[in-house]
C-alpha positions as CSV (number, residue, x, y, z in Angstrom):
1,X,68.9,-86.9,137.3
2,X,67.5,-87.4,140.7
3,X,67.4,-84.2,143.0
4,X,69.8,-84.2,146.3
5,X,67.3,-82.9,149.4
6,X,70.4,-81.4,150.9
7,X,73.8,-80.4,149.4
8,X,76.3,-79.0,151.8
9,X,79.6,-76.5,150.3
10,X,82.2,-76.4,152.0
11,X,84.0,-79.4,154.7
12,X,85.6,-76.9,157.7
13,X,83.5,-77.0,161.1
14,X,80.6,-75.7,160.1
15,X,79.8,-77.6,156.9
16,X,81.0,-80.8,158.6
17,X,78.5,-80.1,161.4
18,X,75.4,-79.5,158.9
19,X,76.0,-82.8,157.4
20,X,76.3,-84.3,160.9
21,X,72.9,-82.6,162.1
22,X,71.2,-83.3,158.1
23,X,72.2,-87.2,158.1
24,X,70.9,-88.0,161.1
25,X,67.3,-86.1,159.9
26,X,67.6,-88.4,157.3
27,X,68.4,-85.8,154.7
28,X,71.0,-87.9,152.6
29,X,73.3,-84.9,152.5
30,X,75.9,-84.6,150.0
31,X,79.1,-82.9,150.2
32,X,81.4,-81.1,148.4
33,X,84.2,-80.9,150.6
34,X,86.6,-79.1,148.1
35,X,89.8,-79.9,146.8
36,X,92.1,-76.5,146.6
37,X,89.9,-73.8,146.1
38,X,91.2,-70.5,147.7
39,X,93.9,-72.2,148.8
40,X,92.0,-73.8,151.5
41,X,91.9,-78.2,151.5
42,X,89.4,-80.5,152.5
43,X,88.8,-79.4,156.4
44,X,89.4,-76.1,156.1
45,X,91.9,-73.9,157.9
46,X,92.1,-76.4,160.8
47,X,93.9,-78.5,158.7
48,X,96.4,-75.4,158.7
49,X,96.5,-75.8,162.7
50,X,98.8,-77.8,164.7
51,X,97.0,-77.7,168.6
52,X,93.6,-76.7,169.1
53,X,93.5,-76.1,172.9
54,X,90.4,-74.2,173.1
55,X,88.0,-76.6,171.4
56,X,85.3,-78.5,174.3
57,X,85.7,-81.8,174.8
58,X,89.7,-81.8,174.1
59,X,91.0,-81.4,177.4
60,X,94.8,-82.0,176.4
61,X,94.0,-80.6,172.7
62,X,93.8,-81.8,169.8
63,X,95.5,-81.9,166.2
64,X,93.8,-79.6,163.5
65,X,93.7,-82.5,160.7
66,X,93.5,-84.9,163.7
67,X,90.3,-83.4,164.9
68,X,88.9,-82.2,161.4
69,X,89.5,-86.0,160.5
70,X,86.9,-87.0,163.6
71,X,84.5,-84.8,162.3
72,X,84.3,-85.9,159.0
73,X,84.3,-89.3,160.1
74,X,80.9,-88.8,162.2
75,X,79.1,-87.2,159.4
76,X,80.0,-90.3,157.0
77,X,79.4,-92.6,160.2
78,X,75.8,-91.6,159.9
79,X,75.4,-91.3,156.3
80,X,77.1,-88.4,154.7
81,X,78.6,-88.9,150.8
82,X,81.6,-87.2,150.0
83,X,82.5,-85.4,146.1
84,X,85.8,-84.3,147.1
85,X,86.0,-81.2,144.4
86,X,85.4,-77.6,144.1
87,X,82.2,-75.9,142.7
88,X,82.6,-74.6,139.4
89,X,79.0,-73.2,138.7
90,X,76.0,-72.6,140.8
91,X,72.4,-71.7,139.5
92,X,70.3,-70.5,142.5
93,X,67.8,-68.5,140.1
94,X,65.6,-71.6,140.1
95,X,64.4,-74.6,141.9
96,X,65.7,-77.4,142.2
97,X,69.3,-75.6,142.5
98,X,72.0,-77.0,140.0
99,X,75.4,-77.0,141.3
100,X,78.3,-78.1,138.9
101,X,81.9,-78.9,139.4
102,X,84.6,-80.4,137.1
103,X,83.2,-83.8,137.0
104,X,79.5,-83.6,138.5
105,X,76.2,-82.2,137.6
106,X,74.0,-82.0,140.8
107,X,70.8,-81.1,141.7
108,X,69.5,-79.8,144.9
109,X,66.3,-78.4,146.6
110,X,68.7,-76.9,149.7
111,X,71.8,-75.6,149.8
112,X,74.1,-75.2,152.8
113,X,76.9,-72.6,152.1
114,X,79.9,-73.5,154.6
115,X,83.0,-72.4,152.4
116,X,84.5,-70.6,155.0
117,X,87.0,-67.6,154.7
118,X,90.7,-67.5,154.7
119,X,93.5,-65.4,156.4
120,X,95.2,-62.6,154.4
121,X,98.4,-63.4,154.6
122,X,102.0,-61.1,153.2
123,X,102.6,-63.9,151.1
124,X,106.3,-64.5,152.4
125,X,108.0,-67.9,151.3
126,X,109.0,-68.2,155.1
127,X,106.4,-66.8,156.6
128,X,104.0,-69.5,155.0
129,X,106.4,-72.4,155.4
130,X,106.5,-71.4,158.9
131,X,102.4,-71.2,159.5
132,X,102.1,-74.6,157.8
133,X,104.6,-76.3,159.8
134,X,103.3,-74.8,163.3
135,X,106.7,-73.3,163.9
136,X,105.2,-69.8,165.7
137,X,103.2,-68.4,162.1
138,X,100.1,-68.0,163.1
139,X,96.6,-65.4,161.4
140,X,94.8,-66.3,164.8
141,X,96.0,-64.9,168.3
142,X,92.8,-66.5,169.9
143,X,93.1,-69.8,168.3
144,X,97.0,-70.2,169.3
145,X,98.0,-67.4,171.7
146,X,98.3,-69.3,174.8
147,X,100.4,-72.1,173.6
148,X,103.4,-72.9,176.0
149,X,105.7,-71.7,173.1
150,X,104.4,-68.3,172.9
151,X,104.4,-67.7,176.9
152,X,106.8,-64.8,178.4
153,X,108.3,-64.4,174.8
154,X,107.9,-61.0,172.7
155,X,105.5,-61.5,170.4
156,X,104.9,-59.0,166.9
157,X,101.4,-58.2,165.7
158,X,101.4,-57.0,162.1
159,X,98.0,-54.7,161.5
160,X,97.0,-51.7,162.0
161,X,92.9,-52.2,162.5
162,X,90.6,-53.6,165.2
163,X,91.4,-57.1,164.8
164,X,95.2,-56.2,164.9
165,X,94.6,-53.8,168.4
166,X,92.1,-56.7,169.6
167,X,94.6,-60.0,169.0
168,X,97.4,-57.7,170.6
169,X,95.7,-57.0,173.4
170,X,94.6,-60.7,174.0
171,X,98.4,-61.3,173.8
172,X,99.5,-59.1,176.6
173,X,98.2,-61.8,178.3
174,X,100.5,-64.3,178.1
175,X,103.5,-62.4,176.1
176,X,106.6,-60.6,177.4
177,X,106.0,-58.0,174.5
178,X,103.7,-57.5,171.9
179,X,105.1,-55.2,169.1
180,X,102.5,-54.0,167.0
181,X,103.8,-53.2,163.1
182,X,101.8,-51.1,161.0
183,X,102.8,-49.8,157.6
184,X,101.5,-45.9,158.9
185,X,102.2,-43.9,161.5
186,X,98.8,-44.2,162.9
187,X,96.2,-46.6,163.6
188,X,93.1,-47.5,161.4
189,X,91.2,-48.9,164.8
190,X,88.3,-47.1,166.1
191,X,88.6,-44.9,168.7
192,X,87.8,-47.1,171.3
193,X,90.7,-49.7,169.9
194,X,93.2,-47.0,169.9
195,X,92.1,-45.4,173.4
196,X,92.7,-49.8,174.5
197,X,96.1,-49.8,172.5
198,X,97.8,-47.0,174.2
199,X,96.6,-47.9,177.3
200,X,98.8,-50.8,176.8
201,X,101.4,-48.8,175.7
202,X,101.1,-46.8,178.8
203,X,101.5,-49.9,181.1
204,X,104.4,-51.4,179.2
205,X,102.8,-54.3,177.5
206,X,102.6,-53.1,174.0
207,X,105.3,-51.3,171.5
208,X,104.1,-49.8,168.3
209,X,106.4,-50.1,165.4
210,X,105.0,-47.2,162.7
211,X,105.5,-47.1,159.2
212,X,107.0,-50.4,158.6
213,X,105.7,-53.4,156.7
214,X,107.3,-57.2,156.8
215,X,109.8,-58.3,154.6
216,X,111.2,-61.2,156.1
217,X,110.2,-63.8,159.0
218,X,113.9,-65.5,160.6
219,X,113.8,-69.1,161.8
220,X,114.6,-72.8,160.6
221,X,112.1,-75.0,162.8
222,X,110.7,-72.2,164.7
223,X,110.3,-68.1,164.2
224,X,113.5,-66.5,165.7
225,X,112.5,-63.2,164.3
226,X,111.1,-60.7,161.5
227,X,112.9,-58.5,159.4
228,X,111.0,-55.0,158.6
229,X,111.5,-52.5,156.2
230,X,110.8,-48.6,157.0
231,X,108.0,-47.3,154.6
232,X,109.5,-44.0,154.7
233,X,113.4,-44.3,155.3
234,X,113.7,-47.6,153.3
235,X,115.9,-48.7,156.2
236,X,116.0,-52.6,157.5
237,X,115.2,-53.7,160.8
238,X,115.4,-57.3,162.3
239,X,113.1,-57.8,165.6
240,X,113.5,-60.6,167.4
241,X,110.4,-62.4,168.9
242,X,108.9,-66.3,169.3
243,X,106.0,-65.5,167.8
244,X,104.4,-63.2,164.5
245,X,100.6,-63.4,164.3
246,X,99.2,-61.6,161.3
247,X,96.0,-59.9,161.2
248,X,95.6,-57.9,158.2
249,X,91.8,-59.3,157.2
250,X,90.0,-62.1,155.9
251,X,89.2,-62.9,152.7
252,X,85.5,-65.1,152.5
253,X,85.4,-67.4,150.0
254,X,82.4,-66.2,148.3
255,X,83.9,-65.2,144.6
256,X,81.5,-68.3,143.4
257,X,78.5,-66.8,144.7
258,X,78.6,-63.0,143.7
259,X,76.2,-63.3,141.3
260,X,73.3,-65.3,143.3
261,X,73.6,-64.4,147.0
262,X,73.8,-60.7,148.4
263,X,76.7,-60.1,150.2
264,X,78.1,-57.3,152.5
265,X,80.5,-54.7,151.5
266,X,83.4,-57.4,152.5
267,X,82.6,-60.1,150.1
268,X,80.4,-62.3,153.3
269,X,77.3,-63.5,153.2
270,X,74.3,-61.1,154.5
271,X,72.2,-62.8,156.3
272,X,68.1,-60.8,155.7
273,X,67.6,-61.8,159.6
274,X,70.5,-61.8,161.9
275,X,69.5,-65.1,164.0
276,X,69.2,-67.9,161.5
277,X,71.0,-68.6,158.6
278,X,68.8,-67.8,155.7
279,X,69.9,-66.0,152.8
280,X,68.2,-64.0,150.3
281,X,67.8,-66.8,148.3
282,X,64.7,-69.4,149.9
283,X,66.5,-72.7,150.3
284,X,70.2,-71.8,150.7
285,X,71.9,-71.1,154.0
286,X,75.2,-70.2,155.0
287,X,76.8,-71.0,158.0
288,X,80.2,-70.8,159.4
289,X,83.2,-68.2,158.7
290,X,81.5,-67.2,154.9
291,X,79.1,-65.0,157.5
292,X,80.9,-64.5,160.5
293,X,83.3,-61.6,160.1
294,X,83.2,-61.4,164.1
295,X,84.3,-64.7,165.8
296,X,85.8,-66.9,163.6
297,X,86.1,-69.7,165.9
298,X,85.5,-73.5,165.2
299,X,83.1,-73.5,167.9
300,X,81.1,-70.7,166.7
301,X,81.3,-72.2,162.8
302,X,80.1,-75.8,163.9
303,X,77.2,-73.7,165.7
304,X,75.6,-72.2,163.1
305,X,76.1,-75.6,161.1
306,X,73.8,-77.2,163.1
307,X,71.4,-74.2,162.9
308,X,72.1,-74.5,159.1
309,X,71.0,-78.3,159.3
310,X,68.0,-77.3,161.3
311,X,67.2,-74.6,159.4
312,X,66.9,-76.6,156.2
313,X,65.3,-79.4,157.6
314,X,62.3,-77.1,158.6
315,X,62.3,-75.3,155.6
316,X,62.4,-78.8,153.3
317,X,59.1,-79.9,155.6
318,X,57.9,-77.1,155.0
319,X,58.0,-77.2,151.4
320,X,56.9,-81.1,151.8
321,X,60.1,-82.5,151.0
322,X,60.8,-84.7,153.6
């Protein structure tokens, strides 16, 4: 069996720029770009997206697939194979690494984690059908808040945590209101969130809505509203709004490497040296949203795939494999 210099995990921003940045070193990469694990598809959860408005170099933006699709036609351009299958197995106890999935058996002296993490999501039939379709469904306010279609409409939040306080808040921007939902009747934020929160309040831009969860989301094409159901009281509620955005965590997709990587209380990858993306485990990195808990932007995954690329192509010279 002859042994793969680089093998890449994962085919979202950030593995799809490591094999961009490991081709043209001459690396040979090979890819596993997935097939349905977690949920998730070749591409990652771009392929979920309909407009990506804030990526450079798309002035008028640009589909998800449509844009995902580029990327993984520059890493093949310069040399990039494709297995297009999920990871069974991995054995990171020894060198060279083994990797296996349903129908291959791979060998490796690096490894470039880039599986990425996905949205939690209520697991509503419309409420999915919507956020596939682009029709106002979204788990990212960044990624799709200032669409036209979401501009001087009222807008619901459901969360009660940072990221829930923190995506509201960036909606304010643009919305007419942002109703925040929250299954208690108090927030989980930090201080400083909550102190933000009902400073909105205060000015009129944001409406908590306590001790109710979603049951429903209204709407054919497009969300017309959300139905909620009162923790407490059991009583139904239907809120119009243009737009739900849910932000009740992330879930990395790191269930295959429990046993060989250490990861953080969350399930993500822990980096030893914040910086570079070494693992505990000489010769595998991890790049993109498996580490990232923070940004969880394309841009910032398809950074730290080229520091993954770099990173291993040191490390391989290093080692004198070249």
């Amino acid at each position: 069996m002859s042994i793969e210099k680089v093998v890449i995990v994962g085919s979202g921003p950030a593995g799809l720029t490591a094999a961009i940045y490991a081709a043209r070193a001459a690396l040979q990469p090979l890819m596993f770009e997935g097939f349905n694990a977690g949920g998730l598809i070749p591409g990652g959860q771009l392929m979920f997206t309909t407009d990506v408005e804030n990526y450079p170099g798309f002035p008028e933006g640009v589909m998800g697939p449509t844009m995902m699709q580029a990327f993984r036609d520059q890493a093949e351009r310069f040399g990039t194979r494709f297995i297009r299958e999920d990871v069974r197995k991995v054995d990171f106890s020894k060198r060279p690494f083994t990797l296996e999935s349903d129908e291959h058996n791979v060998q490796a002296h690096a490894v470039v984690i880039a599986t990425g993490a996905r949205a939690n999501w209520m697991g509503l039939e419309n409420e999915l059908r919507l956020a596939k379709s682009g029709g106002g469904v979204s788990a990212c306010a960044v990624c799709d808040g200032a669409l036209p279609i979401y501009r001087d409409q009222d807008l619901v939040v459901v969360g009660g945590g940072d990221s829930a306080v923190e995506e509201g808040s960036y909606l304010t921007k643009f919305a007419k209101m942002v109703y925040l939902v929250h299954r208690r009747d108090q927030l989980r934020a930090s201080k400083t969130m909550q102190q933000r929160f009902f400073k909105l309040v205060e000015e009129g831009k944001m409406k908590p809505v306590w001790d109710s969860i979603l049951v429903d989301v209204h709407g054919d094409q497009s969300i017309t509203g959300v139905r909620l159901r009162n923790v407490k009281s059991d009583e139904l509620r239907d809120l119009n709004c243009k737009g739900l955005f849910l932000a009740i965590g992330h879930t990395p997709n790191t269930e295959l490497f429990k046993e060989s990587l250490e990861l953080d209380d969350k399930g993500y990858v822990k980096p030893p040296n914040p910086g570079n993306t070494y693992t505990n485990v000489e010769g595998v990195f991890a790049a993109g949203d498996v580490v990232d808990h923070t940004y969880r932007q394309a841009v910032t995954a398809a950074g730290t795939g080229c520091m993954a690329a770099l990173d291993a192509e040191r490390w391989l010279a290093a080692q004198g494999l070249e």
